[in-house]
C-alpha positions as CSV (number, residue, x, y, z in Angstrom):
1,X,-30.4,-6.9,-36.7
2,X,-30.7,-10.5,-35.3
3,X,-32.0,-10.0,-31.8
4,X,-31.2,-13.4,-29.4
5,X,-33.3,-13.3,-26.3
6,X,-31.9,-14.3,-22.9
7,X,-34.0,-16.7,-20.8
8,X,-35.3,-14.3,-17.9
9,X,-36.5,-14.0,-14.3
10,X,-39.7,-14.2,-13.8
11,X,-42.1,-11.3,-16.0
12,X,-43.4,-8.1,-14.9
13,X,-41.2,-5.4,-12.9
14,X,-39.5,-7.9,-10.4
15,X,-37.6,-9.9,-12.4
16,X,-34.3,-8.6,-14.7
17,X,-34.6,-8.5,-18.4
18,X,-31.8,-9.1,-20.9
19,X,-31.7,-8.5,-24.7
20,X,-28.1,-9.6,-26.4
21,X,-28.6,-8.7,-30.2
22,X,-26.1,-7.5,-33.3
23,X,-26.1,-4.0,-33.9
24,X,-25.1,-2.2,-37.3
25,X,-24.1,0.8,-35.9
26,X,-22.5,2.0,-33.1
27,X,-23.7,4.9,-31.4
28,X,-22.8,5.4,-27.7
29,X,-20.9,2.2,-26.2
30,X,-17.5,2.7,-28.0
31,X,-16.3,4.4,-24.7
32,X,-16.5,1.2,-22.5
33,X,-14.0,-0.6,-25.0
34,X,-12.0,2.4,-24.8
35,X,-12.0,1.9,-21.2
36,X,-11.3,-1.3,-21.2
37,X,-8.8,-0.2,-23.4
38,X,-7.0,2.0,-20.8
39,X,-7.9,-0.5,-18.1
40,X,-5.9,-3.4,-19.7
41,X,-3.0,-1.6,-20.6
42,X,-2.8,0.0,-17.5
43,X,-3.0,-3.0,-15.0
44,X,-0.8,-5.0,-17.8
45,X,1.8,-2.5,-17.6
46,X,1.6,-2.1,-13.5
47,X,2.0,-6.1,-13.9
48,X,5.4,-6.4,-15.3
49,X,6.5,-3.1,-13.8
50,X,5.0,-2.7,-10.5
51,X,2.2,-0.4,-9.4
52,X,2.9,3.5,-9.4
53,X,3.9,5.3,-6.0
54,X,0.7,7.1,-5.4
55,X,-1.7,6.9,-2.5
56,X,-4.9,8.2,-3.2
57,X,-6.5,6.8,0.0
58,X,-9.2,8.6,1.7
59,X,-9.2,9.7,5.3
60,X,-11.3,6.8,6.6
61,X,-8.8,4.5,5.1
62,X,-6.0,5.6,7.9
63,X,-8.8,5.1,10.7
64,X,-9.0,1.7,9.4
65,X,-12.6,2.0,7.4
66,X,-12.3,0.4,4.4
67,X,-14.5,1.4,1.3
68,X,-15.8,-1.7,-1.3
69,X,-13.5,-0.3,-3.8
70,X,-10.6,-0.4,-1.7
71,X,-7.8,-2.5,-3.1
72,X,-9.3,-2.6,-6.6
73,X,-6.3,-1.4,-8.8
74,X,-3.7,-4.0,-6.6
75,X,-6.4,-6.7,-7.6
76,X,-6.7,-5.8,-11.0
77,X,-3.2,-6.0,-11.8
78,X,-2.8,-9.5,-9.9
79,X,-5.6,-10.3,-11.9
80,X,-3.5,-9.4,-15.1
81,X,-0.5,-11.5,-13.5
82,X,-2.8,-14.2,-13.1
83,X,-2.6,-14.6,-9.3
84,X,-6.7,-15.4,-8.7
85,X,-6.6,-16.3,-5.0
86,X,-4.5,-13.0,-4.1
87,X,-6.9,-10.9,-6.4
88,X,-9.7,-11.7,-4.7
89,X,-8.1,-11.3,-1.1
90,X,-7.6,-7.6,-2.3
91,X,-11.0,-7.0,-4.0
92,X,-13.4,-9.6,-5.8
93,X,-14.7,-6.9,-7.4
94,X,-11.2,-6.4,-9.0
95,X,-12.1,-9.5,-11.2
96,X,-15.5,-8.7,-12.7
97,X,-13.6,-5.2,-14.2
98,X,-10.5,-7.4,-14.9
99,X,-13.0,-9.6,-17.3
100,X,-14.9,-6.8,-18.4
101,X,-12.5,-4.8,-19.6
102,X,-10.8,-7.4,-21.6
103,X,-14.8,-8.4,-22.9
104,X,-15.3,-4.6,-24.0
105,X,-11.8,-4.3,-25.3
106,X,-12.6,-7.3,-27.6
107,X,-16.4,-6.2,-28.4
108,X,-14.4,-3.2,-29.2
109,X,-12.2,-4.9,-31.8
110,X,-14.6,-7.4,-33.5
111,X,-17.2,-4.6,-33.9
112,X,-14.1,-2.2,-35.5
113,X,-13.3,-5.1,-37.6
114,X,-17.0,-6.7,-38.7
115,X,-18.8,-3.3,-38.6
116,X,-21.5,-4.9,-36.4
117,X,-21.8,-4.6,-32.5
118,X,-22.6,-7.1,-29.7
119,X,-25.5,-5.2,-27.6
120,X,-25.7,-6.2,-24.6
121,X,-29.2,-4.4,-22.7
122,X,-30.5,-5.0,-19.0
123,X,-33.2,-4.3,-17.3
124,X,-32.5,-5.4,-13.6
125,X,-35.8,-4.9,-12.4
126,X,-36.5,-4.8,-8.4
127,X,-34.7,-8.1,-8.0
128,X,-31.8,-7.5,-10.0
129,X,-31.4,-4.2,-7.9
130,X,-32.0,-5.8,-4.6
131,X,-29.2,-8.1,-5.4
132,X,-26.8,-5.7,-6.0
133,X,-27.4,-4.1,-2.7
134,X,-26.8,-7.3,-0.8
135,X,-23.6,-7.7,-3.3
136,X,-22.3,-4.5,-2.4
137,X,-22.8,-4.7,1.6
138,X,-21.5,-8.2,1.3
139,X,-18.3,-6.7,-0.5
140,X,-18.0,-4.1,2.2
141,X,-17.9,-6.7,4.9
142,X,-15.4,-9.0,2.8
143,X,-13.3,-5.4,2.8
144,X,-13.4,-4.4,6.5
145,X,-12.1,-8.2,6.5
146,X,-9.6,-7.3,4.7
147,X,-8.4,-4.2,6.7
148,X,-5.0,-5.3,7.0
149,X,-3.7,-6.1,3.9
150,X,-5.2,-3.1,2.6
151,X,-3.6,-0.9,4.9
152,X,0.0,-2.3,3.7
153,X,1.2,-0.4,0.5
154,X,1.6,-2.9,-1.6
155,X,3.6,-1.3,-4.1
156,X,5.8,-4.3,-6.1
């Protein structure tokens, strides 16, 4: 197992750590590629036939309260129909699963082909965790931005 380090923050419990390495076996991660799996069929599918007739919206949604992970399927598949700028009006975060789910589909492939497995492994430490706070409450205000093109169905 070759193990490539990632330059890091800085040392001790602050700062994230990252270890990318090859891996000769497999033993817990396969379910993110099938995931990604599902996830890239699915929006593919919604984005040449349109997104299903279901609302699955919470009662705060109606009051006009909208959650960070509203309008992540609609920007997922406009994602898959390469519409960027619309995408990210509906949910930013609909991007990063977008490109992860194609990443752990394709880790999913090469390691089912090679026999060896592209590890990923983070630490975030208090930083990394801190950031991810301020990303998320930052995402909930780009939402509540967003309040009325979310509230529209936009089933097409």
């Amino acid at each position: 197992m070759r193990k490539v380090p990632i330059p890091a923050g800085p040392p001790g419990h602050w700062g994230p750590r990252a270890r990318l390495a090859w891996d000769a076996r497999e033993p817990r991660w396969w379910l993110w590629g099938a995931a990604g799996a599902v996830v890239v069929l699915a929006g593919s599918a919604m984005a040449v036939w349109g997104m299903l007739p279901l609302n699955l919206h919470g009662p705060g949604h109606f009051a006009g309260v909208m959650a960070p992970s509203c309008g992540l399927t609609r920007s997922v598949v406009e994602a898959f129909r390469g519409d960027v700028a619309m995408a990210w009006r509906y949910n930013p975060a609909g991007l990063l699963i977008a490109f992860g789910s194609l990443a752990a589909l394709a880790r999913l492939l090469a390691g089912a082909a090679t026999g060896r497995w592209l590890t990923l492994r983070v630490r975030p430490g208090r930083a990394g965790w801190t950031v991810l706070a301020l990303a998320l409450l930052a995402l909930e205000f780009h939402q509540q931005g967003q309040a009325e093109l979310l509230m529209t169905t936009g089933l097409r």
